[in-house]
C-alpha positions in Angstrom: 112.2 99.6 89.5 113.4 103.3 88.3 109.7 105.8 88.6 110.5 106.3 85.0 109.6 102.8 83.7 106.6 102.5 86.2 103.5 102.4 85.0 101.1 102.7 87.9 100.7 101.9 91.5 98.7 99.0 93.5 98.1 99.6 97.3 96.9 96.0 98.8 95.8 95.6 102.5 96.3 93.0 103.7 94.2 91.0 106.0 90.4 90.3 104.5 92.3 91.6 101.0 95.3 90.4 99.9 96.0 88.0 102.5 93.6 84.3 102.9 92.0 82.9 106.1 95.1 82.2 107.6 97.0 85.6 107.1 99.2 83.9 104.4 99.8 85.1 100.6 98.1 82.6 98.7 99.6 80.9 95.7 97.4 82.4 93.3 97.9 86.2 94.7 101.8 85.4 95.0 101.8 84.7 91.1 99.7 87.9 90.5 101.9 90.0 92.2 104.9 88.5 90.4 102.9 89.2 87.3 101.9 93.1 87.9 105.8 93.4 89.3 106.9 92.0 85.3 103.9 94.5 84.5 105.8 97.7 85.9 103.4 98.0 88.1 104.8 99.2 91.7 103.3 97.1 94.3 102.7 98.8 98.2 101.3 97.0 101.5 99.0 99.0 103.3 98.1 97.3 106.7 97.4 98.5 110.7 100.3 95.6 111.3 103.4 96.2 112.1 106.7 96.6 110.0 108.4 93.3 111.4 104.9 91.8 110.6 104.4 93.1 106.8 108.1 92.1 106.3 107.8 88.5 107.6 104.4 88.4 105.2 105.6 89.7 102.2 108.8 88.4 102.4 109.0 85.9 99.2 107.0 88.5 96.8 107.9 91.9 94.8 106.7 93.8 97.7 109.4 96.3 99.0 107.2 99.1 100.2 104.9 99.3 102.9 102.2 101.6 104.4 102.5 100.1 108.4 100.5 100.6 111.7 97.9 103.1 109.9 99.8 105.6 108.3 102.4 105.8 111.1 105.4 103.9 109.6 106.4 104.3 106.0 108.9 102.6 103.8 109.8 103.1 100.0 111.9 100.6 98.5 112.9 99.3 101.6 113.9 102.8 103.0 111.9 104.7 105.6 110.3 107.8 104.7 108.0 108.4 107.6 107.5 107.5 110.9 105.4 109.2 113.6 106.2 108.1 117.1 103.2 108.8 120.1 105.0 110.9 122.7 105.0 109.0 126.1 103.1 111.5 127.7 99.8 110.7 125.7 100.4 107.3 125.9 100.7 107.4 130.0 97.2 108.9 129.7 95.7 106.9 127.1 96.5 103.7 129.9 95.1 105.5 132.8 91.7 106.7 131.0 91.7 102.6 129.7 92.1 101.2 133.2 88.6 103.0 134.1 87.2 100.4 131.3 89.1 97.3 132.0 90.4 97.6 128.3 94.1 96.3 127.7 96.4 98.5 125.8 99.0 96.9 123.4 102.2 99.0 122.3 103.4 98.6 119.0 107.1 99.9 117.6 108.8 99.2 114.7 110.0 95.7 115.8 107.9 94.4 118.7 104.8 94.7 120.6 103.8 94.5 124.7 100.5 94.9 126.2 100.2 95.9 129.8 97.3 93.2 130.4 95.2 90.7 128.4 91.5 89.9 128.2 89.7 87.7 126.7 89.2 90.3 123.3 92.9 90.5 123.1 92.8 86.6 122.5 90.3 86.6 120.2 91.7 89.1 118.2 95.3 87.3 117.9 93.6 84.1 117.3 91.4 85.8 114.3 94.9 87.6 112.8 97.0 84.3 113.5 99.3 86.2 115.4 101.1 85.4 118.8 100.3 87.2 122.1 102.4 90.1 122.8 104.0 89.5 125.7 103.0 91.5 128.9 105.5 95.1 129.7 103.3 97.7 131.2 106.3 100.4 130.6 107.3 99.3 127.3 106.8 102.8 125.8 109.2 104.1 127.8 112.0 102.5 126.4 110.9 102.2 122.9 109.6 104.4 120.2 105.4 103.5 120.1 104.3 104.1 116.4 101.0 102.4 117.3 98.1 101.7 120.1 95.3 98.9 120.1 93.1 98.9 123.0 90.8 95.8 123.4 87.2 95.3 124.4 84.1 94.4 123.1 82.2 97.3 124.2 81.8 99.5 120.4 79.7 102.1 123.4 83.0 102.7 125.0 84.8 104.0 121.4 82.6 107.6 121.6 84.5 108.3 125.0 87.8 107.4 124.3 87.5 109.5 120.8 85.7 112.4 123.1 88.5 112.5 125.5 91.2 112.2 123.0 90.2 114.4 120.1 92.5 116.6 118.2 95.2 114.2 119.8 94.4 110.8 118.6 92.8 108.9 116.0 90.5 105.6 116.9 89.3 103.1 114.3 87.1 99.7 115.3 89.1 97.8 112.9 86.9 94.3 114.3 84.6 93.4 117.0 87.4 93.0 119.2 89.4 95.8 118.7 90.4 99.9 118.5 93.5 100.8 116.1 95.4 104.0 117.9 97.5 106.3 115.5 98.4 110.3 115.8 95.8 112.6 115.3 95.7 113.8 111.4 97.8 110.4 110.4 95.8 107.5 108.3 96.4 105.2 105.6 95.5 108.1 103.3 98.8 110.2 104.6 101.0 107.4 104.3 100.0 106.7 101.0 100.8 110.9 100.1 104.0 110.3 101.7 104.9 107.4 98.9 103.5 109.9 96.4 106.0 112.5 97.2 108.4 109.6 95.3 106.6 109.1 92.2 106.0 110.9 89.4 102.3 112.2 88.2 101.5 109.8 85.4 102.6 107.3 88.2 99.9 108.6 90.8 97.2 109.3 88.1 97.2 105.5 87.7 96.6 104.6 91.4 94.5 101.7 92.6 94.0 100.2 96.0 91.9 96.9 97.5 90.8 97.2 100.8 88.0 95.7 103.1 87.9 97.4 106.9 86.8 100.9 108.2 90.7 101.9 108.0 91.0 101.3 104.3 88.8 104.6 103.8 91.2 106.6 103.6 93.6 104.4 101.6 90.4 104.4 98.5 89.8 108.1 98.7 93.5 108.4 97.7 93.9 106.8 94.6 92.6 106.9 91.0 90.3 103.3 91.2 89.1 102.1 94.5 87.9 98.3 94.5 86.6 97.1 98.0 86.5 93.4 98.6 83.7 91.5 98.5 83.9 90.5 102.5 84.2 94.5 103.2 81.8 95.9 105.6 79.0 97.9 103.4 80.5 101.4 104.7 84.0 100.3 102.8 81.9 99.2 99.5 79.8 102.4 99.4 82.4 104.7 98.6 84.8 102.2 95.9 84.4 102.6 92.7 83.9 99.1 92.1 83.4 95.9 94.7 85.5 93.0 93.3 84.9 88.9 95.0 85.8 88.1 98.4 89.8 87.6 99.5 89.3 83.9 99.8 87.3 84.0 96.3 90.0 85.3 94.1 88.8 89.3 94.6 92.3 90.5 93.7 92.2 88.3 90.5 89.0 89.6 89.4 89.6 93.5 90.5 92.6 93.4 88.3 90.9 91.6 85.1 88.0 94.6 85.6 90.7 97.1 85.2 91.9 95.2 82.4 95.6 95.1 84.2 96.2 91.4 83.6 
């Protein structure tokens, strides 16, 4: 699709959003996006998962650009634009202050994931994404590029100290009960997204949406023209969108797009 004949832009996370209780596309939201793709409408994934993962997802539909691991990894029409690797040296001290808490650290890069150790959060939290264990490599930064950190516990006390210890060098979102989403300092959703706009034109941007449900899709619906939180999103995510649209598993997508009179 040339920017010339696009008409807006959609962001979509996608677990709790775009994606149903087992981290599929459904039927329904596969035919909408094959619909707003006929529409001109340019369709982006915005997700904490990783590239490999948003590829493997969105595989079969229109999507061929991504917002990955936060803000960290960026593609446009299946070309990278961004990417934002943790030096080694931060990540070596993000596992030693970790180890004082007992809290496993996964590593994510653009095609695979390790974790030095695994508790019982980390299994929780793969069983609630449908995702496989990452398979245990305590140096696995040093030989790859790390675009993203999760650490695991179930201790929310222990987030203020990691962020204290780590600010102006890191960024920490409780994306679940479970879990703590790791990314650059001064990188979010929100970046990402101004790195896709650096591609589009401005009648393009001006008509901007984005559906999001967690703590790290903030960001993501201060950046865009209409915000529409889903229905399951915590009440900090729905306070600040401009509208709140049905749960994910309740046709929300379907219903934020008839309220914007898209479809």
């Amino acid at each position: 699709m040339k920017n010339s004949e696009t008409k807006g832009i959609i962001f979509f996370d996608l677990d709790g959003t775009l994606l149903n209780e087992r981290s599929e596309i459904s039927t329904e939201n596969r035919l909408l996006l094959l619909l707003l793709d006929d529409l001109n409408y340019l369709l982006v994934a915005a997700s904490g998962r990783s590239p490999k993962e948003i590829e493997t997802i969105v595989g079969r539909s229109p999507i061929s650009s991504y917002v990955s691991l936060n803000g960290q990894y960026v593609v446009y029409e299946k070309k990278c634009i961004s990417h934002h690797a943790i030096p080694s040296e931060l990540i070596t001290e993000l596992l030693s202050f970790a180890h004082k808490f007992q809290t496993p650290v996964a590593m994510y890069g653009k095609e695979d994931y390790r974790i030095n150790f695994i508790n019982s959060a980390t299994k929780k939290l793969y069983k609630l994404d449908n995702a496989d264990l990452p398979q245990i490599d305590e140096t696995y930064f040093l030989d790859e590029e790390i675009f993203m950190l999760y650490l695991f516990n179930e201790t929310p006390e222990y987030d203020e100290l990691f962020m204290k210890e780590f600010k102006g060098l890191l960024t920490f979102y409780r994306d679940s009960p479970y879990s703590l989403a790791v990314i650059l300092h001064g990188r979010s959703k929100k970046q990402g997204i101004y790195d896709i706009y650096q591609q589009l034109s401005p009648d393009v941007i001006k008509n901007s949406f984005a559906f999001g449900d967690g703590m790290n899709d903030i960001s993501m619906l201060q950046s865009v023209t209409h915000s529409i939180a889903m229905g399951n999103a915590s009440d900090s995510v729905k306070k600040i969108a401009d509208y709140v649209t049905t749960s994910h598993t309740d046709s929300g997508i379907l219903t934020g797009l008839k309220h914007y009179k898209i479809i």
